[in-house]
PDB file of N, CA, C and O in Angstrom:
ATOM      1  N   UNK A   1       6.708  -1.997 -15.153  1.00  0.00           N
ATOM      2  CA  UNK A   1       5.720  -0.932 -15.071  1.00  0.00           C
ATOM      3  C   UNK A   1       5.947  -0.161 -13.766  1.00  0.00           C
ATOM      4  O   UNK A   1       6.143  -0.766 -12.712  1.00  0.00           O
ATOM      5  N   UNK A   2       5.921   1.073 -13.834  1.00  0.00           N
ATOM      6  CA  UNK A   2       5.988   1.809 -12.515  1.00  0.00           C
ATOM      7  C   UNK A   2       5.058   2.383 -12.193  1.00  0.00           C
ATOM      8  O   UNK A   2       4.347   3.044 -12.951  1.00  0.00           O
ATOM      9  N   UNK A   3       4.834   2.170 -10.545  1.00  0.00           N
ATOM     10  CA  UNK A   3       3.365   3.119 -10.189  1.00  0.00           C
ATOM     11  C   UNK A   3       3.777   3.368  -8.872  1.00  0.00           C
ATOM     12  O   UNK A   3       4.886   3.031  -8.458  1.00  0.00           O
ATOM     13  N   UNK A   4       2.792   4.038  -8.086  1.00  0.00           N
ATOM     14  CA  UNK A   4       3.406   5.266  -6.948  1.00  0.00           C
ATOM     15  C   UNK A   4       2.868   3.673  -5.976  1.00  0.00           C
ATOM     16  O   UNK A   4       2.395   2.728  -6.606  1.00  0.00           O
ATOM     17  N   UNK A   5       3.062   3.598  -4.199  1.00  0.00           N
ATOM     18  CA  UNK A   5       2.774   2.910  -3.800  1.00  0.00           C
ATOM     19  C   UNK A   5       1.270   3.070  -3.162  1.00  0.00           C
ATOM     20  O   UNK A   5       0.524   2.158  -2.806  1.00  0.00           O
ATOM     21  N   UNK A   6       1.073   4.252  -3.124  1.00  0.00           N
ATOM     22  CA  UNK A   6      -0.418   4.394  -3.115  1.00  0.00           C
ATOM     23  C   UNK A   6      -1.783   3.497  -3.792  1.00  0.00           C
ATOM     24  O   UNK A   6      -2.914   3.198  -3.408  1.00  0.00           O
ATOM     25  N   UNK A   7      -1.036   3.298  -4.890  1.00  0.00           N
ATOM     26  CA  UNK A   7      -2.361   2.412  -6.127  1.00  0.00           C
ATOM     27  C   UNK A   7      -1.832   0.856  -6.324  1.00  0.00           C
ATOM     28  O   UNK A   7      -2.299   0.022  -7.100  1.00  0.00           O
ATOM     29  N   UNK A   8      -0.890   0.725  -5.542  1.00  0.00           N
ATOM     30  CA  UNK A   8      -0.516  -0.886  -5.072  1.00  0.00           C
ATOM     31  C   UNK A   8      -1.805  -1.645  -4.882  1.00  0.00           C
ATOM     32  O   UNK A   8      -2.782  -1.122  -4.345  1.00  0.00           O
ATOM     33  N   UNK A   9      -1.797  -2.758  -5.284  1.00  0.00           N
ATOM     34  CA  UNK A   9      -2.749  -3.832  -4.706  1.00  0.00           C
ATOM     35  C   UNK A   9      -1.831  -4.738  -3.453  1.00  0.00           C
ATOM     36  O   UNK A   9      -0.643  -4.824  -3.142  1.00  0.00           O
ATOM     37  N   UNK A  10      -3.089  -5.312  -2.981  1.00  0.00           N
ATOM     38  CA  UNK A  10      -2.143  -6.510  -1.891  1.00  0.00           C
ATOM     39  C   UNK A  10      -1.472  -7.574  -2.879  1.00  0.00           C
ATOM     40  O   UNK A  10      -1.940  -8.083  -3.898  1.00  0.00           O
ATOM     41  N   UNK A  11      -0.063  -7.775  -2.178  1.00  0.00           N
ATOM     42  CA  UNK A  11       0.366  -8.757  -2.390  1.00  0.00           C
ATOM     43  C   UNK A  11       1.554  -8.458  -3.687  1.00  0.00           C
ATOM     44  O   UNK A  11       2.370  -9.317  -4.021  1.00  0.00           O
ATOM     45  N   UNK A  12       1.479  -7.224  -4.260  1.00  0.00           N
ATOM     46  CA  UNK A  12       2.346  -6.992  -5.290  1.00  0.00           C
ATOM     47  C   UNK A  12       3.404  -5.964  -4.536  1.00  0.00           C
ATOM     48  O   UNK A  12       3.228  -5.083  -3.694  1.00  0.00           O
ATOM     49  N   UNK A  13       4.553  -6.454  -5.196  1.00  0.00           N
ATOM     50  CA  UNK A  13       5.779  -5.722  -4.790  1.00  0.00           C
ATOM     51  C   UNK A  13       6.420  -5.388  -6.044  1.00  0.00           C
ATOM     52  O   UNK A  13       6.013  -5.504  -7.200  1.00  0.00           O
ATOM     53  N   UNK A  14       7.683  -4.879  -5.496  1.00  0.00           N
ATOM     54  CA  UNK A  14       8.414  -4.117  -6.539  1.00  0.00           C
ATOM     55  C   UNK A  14       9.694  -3.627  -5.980  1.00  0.00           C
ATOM     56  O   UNK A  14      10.076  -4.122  -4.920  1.00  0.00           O
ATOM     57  N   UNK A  15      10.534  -2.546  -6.670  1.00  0.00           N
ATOM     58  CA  UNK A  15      11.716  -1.647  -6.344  1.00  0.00           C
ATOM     59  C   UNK A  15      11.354  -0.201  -6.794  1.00  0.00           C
ATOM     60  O   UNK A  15      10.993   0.402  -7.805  1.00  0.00           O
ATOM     61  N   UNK A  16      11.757   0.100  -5.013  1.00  0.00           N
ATOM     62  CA  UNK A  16      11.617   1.695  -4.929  1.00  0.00           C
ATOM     63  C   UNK A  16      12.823   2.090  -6.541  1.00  0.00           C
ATOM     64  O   UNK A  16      13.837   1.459  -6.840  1.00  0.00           O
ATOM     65  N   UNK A  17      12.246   3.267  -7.265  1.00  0.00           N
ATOM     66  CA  UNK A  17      13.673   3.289  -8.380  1.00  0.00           C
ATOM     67  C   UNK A  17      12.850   5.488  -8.210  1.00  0.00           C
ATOM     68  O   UNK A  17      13.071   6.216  -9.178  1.00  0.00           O
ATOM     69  N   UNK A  18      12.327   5.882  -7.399  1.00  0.00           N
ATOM     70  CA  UNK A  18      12.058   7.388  -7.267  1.00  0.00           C
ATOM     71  C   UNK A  18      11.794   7.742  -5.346  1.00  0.00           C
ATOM     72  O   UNK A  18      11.254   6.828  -4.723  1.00  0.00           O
ATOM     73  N   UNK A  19      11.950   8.248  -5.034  1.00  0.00           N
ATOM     74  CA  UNK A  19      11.101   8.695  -3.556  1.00  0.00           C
ATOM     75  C   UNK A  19      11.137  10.604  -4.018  1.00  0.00           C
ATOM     76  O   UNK A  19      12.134  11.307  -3.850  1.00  0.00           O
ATOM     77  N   UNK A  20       9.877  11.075  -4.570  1.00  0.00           N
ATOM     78  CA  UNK A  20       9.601  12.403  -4.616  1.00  0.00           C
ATOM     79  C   UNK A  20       9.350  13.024  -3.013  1.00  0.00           C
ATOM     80  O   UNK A  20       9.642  12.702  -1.861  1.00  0.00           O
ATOM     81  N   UNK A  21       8.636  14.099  -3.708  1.00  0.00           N
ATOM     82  CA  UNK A  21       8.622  15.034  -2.497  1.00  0.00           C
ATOM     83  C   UNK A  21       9.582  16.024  -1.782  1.00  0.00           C
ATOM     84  O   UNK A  21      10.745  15.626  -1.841  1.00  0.00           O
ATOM     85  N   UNK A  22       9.451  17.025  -1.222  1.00  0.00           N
ATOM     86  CA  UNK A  22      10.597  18.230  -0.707  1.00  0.00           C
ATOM     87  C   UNK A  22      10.369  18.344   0.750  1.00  0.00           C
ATOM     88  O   UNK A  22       9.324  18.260   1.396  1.00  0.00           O
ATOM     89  N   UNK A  23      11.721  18.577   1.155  1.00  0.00           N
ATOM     90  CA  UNK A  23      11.949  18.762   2.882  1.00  0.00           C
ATOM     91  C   UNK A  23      11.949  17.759   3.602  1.00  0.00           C
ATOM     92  O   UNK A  23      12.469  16.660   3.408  1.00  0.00           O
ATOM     93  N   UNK A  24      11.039  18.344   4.911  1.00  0.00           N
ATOM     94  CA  UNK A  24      10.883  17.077   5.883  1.00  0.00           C
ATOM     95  C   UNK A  24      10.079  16.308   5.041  1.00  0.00           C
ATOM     96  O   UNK A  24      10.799  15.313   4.951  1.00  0.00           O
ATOM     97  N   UNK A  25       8.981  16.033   4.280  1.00  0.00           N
ATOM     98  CA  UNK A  25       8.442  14.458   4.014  1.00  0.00           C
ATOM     99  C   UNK A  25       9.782  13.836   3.572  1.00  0.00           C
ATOM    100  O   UNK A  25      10.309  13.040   4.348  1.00  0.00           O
ATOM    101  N   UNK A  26      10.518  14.185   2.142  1.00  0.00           N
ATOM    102  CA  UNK A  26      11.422  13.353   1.621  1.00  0.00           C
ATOM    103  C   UNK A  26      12.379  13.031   2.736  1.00  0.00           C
ATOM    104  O   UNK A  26      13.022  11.988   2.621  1.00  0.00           O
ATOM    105  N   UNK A  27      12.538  13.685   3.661  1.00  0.00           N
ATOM    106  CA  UNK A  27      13.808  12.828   4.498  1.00  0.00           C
ATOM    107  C   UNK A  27      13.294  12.415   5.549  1.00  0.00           C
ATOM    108  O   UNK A  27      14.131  12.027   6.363  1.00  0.00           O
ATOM    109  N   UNK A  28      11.486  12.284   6.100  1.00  0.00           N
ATOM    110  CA  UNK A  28      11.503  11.167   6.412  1.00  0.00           C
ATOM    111  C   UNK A  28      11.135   9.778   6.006  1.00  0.00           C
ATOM    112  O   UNK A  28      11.245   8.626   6.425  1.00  0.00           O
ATOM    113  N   UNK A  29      10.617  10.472   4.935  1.00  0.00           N
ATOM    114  CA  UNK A  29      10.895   8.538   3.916  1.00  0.00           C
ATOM    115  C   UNK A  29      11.923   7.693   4.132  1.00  0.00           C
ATOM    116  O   UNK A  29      12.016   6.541   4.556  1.00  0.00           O
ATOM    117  N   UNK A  30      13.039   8.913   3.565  1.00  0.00           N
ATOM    118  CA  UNK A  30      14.018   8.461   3.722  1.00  0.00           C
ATOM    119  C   UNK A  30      14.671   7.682   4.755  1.00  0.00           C
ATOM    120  O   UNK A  30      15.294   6.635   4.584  1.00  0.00           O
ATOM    121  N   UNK A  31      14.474   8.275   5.804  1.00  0.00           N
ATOM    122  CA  UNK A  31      14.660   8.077   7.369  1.00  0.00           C
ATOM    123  C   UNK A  31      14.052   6.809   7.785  1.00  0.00           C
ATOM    124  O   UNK A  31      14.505   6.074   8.663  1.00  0.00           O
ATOM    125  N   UNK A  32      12.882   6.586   7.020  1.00  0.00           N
ATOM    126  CA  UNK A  32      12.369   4.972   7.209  1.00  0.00           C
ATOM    127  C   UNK A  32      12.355   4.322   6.582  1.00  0.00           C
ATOM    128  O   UNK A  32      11.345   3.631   6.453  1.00  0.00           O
ATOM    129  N   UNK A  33      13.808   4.073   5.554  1.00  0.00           N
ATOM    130  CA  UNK A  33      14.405   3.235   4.641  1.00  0.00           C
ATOM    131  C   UNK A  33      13.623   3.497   3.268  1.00  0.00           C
ATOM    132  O   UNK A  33      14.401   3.406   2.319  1.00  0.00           O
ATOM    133  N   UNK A  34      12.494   3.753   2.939  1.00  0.00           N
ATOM    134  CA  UNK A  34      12.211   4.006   1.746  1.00  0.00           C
ATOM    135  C   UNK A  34      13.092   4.854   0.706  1.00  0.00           C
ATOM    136  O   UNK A  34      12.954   6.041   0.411  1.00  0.00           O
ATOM    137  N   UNK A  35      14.171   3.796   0.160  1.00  0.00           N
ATOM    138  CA  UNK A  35      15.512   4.696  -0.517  1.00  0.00           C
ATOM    139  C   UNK A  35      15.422   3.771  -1.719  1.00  0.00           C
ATOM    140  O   UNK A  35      15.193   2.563  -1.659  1.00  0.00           O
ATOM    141  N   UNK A  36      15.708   4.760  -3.243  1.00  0.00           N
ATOM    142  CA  UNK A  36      15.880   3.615  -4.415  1.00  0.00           C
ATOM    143  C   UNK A  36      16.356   2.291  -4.178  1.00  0.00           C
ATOM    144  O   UNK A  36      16.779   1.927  -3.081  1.00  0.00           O
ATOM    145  N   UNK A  37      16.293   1.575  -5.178  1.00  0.00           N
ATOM    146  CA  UNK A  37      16.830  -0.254  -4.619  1.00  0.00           C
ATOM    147  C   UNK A  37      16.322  -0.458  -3.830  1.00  0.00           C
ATOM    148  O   UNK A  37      16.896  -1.398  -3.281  1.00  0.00           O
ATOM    149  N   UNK A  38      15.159  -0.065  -3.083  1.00  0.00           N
ATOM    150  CA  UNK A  38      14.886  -0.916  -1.565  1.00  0.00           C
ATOM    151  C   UNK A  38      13.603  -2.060  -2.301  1.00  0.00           C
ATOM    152  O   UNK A  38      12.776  -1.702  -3.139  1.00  0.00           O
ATOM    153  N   UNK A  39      13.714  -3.294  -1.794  1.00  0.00           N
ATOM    154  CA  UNK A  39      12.581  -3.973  -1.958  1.00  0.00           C
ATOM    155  C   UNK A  39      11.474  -4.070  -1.315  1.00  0.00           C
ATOM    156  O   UNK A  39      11.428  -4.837  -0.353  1.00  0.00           O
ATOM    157  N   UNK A  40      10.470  -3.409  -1.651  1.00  0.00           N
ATOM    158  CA  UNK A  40       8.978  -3.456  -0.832  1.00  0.00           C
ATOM    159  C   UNK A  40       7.791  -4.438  -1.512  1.00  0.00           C
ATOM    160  O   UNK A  40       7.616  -4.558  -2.725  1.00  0.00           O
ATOM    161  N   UNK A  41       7.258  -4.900  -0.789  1.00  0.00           N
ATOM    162  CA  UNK A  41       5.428  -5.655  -0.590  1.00  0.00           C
ATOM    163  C   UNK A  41       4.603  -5.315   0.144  1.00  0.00           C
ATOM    164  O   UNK A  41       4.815  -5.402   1.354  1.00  0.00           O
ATOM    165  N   UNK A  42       3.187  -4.733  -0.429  1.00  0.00           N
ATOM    166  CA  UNK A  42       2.444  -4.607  -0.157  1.00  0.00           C
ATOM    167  C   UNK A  42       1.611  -5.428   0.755  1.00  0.00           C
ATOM    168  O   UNK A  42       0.918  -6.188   0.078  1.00  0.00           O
ATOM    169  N   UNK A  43       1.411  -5.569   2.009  1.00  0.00           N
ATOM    170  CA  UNK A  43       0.830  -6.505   3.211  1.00  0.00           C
ATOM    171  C   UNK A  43      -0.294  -6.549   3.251  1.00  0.00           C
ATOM    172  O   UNK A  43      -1.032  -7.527   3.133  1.00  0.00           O
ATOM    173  N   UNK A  44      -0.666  -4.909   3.517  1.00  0.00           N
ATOM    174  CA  UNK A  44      -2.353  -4.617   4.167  1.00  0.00           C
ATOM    175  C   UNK A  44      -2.777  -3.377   3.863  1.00  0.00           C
ATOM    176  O   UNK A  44      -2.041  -2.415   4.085  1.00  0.00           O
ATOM    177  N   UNK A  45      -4.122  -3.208   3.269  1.00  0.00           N
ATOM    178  CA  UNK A  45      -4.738  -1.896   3.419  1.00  0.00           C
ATOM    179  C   UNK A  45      -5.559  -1.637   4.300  1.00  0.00           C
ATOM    180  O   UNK A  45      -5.810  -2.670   4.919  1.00  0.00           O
ATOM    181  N   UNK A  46      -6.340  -0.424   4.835  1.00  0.00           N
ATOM    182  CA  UNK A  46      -6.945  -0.393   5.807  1.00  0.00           C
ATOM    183  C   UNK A  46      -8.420  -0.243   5.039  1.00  0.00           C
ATOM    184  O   UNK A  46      -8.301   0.007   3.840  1.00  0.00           O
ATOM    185  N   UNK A  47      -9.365  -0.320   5.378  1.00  0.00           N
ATOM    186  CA  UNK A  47     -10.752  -0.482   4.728  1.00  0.00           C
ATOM    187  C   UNK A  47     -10.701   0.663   3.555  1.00  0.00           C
ATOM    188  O   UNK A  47     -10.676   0.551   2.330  1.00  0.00           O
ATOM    189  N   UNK A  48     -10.695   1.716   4.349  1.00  0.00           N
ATOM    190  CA  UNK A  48     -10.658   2.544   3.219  1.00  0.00           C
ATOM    191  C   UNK A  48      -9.158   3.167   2.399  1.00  0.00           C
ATOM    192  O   UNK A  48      -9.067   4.218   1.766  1.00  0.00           O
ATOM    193  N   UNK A  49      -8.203   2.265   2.624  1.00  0.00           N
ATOM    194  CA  UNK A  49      -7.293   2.755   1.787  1.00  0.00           C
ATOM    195  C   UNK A  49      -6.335   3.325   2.578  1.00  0.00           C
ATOM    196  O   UNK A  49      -5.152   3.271   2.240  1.00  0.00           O
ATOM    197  N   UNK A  50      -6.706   3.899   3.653  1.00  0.00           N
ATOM    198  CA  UNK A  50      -5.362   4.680   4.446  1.00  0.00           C
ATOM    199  C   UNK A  50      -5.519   4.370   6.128  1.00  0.00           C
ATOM    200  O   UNK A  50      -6.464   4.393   6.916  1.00  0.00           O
ATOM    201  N   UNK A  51      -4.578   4.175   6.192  1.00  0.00           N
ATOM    202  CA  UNK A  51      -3.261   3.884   6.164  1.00  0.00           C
ATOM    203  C   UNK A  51      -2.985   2.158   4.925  1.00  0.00           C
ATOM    204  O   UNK A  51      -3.808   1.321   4.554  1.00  0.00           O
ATOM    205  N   UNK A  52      -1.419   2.295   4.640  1.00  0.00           N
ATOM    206  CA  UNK A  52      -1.007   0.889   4.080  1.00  0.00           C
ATOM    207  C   UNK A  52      -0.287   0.181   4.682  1.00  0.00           C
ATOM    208  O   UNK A  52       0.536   0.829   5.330  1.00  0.00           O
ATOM    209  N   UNK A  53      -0.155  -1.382   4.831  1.00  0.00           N
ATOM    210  CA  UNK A  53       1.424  -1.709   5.418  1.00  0.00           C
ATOM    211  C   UNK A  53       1.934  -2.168   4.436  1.00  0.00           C
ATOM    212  O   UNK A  53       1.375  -2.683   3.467  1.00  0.00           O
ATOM    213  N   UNK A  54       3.426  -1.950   4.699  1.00  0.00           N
ATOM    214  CA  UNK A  54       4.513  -2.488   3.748  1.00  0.00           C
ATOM    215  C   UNK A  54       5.520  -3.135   4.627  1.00  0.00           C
ATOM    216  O   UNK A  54       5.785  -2.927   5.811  1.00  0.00           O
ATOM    217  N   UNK A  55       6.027  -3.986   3.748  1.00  0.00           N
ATOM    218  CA  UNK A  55       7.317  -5.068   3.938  1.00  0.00           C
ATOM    219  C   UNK A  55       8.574  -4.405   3.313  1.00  0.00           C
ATOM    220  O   UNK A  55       8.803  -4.471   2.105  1.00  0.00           O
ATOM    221  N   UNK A  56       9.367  -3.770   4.186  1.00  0.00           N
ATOM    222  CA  UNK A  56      10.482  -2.799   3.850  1.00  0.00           C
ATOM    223  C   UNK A  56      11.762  -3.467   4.897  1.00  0.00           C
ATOM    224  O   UNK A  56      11.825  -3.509   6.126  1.00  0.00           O
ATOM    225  N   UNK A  57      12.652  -3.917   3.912  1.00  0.00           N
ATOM    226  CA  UNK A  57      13.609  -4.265   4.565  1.00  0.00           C
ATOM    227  C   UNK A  57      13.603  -5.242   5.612  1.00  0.00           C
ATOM    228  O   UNK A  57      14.582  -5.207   6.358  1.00  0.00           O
ATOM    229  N   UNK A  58      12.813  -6.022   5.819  1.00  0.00           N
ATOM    230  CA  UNK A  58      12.971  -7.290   7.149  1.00  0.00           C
ATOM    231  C   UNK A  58      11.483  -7.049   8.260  1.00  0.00           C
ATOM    232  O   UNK A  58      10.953  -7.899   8.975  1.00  0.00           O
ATOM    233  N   UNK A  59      11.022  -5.318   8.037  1.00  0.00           N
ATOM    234  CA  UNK A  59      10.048  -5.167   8.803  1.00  0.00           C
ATOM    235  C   UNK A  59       9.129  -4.673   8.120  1.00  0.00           C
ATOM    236  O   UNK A  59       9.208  -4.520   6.901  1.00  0.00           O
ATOM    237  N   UNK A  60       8.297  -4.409   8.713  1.00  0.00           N
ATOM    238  CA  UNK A  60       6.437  -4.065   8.558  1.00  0.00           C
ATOM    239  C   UNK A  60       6.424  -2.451   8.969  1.00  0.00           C
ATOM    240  O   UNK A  60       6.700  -2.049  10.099  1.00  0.00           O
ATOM    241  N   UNK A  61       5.987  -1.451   7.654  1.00  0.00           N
ATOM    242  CA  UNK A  61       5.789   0.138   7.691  1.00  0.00           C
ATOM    243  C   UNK A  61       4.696   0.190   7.515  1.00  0.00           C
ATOM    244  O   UNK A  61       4.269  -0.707   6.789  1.00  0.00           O
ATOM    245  N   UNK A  62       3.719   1.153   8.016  1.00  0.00           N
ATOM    246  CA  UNK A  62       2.442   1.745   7.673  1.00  0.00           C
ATOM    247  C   UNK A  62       3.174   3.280   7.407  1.00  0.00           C
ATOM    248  O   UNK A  62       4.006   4.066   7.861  1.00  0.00           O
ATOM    249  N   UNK A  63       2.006   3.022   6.102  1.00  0.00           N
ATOM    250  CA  UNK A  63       2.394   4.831   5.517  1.00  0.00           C
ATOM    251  C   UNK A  63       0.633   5.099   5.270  1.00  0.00           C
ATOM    252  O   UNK A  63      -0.347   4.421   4.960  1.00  0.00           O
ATOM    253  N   UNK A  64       0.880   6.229   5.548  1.00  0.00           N
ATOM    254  CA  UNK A  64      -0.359   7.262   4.905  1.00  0.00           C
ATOM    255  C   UNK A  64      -0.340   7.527   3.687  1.00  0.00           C
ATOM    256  O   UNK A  64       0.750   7.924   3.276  1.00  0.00           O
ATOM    257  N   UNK A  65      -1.478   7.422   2.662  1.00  0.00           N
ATOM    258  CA  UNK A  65      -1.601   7.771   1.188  1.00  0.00           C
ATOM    259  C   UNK A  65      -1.068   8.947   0.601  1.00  0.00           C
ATOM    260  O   UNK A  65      -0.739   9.191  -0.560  1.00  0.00           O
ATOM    261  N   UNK A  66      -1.045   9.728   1.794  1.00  0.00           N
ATOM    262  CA  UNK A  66      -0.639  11.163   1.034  1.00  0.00           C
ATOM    263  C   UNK A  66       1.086  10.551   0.949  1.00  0.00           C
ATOM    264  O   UNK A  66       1.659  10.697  -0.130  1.00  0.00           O
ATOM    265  N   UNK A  67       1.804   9.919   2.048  1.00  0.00           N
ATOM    266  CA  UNK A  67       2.938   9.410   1.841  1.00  0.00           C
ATOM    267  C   UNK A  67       3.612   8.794   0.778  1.00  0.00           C
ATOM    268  O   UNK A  67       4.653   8.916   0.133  1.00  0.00           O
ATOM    269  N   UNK A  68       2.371   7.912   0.860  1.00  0.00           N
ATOM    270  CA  UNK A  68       3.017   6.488  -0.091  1.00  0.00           C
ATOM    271  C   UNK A  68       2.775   6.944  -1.735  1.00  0.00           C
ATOM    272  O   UNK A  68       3.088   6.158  -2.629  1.00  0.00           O
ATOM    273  N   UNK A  69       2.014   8.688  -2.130  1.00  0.00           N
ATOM    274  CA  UNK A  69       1.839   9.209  -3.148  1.00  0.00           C
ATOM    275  C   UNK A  69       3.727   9.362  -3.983  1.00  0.00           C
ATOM    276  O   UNK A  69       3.989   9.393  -5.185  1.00  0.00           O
ATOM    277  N   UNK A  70       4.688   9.423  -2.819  1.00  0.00           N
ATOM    278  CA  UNK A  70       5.721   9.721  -3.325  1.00  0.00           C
ATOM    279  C   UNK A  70       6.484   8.987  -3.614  1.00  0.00           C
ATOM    280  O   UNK A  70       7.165   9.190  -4.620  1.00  0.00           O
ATOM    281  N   UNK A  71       6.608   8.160  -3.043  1.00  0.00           N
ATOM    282  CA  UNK A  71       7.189   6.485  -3.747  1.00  0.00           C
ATOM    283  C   UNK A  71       7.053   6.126  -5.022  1.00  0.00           C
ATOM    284  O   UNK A  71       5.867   5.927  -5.285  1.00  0.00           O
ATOM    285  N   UNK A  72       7.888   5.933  -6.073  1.00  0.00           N
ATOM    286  CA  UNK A  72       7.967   5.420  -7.133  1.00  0.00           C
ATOM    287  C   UNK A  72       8.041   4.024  -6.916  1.00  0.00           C
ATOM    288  O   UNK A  72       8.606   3.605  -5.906  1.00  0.00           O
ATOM    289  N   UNK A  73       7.582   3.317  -7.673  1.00  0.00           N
ATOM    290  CA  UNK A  73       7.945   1.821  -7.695  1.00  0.00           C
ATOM    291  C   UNK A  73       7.947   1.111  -9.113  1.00  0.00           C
ATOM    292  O   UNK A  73       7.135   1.296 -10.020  1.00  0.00           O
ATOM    293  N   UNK A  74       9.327   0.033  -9.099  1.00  0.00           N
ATOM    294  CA  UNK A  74       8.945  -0.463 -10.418  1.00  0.00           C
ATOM    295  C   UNK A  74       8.534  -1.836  -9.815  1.00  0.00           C
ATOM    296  O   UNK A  74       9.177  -2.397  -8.928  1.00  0.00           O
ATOM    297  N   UNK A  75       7.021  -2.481 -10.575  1.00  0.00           N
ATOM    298  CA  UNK A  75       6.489  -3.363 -10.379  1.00  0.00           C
ATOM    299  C   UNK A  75       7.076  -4.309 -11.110  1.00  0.00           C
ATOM    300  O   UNK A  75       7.422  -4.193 -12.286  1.00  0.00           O
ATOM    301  N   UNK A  76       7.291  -6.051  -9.835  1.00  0.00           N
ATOM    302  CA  UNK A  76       7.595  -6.882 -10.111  1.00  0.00           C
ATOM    303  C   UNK A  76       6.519  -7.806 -10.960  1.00  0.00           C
ATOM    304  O   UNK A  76       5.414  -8.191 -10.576  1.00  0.00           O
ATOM    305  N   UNK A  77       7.234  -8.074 -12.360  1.00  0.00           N
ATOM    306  CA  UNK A  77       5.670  -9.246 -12.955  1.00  0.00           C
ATOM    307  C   UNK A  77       5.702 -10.237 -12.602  1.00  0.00           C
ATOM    308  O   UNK A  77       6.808 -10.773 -12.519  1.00  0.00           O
ATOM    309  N   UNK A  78       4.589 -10.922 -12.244  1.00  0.00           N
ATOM    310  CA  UNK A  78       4.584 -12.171 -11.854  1.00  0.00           C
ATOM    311  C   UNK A  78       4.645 -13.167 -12.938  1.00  0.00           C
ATOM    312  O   UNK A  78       4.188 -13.061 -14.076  1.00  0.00           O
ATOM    313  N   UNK A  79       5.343 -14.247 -12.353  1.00  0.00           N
ATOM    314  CA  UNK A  79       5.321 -15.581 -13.613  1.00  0.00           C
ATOM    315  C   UNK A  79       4.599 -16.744 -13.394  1.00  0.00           C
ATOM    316  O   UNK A  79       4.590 -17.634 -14.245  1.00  0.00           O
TER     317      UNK A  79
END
């Protein structure tokens, strides 16, 4: 199932398989590893939702919602 990383719950991850958006946002996603194939988890939300942290590559990202709107993700199912 794919959903943007915005509407993530804690604790569910997945693979980046889109990063939308034009200009500077898309290349600095890019710029902070958020690139197809990357494996991300959802860590922490902030009370109300914004900022998020994510588990990207070995470290810990906070993105802003309007950010994390552009992230595609395909969600991992749990077994």
């Amino acid at each position: 199932m794919k959903k943007t990383l915005d509407v993530f719950a804690i604790g569910e991850s997945g693979t980046i398989v889109k990063v939308n958006g034009e200009g500077r946002v898309r290349r600095r996603l890019f710029d902070m590893g958020l690139t197809p194939g990357a494996e991300v988890y959802l860590r922490k939300k902030a009370p109300l939702g914004d900022p998020i942290e994510i588990t990207l590559r070995g470290y810990e990202l906070s993105l802003r919602k309007d950010e994390a709107q552009n992230v595609e993700v395909e969600v991992k199912e749990e077994k």
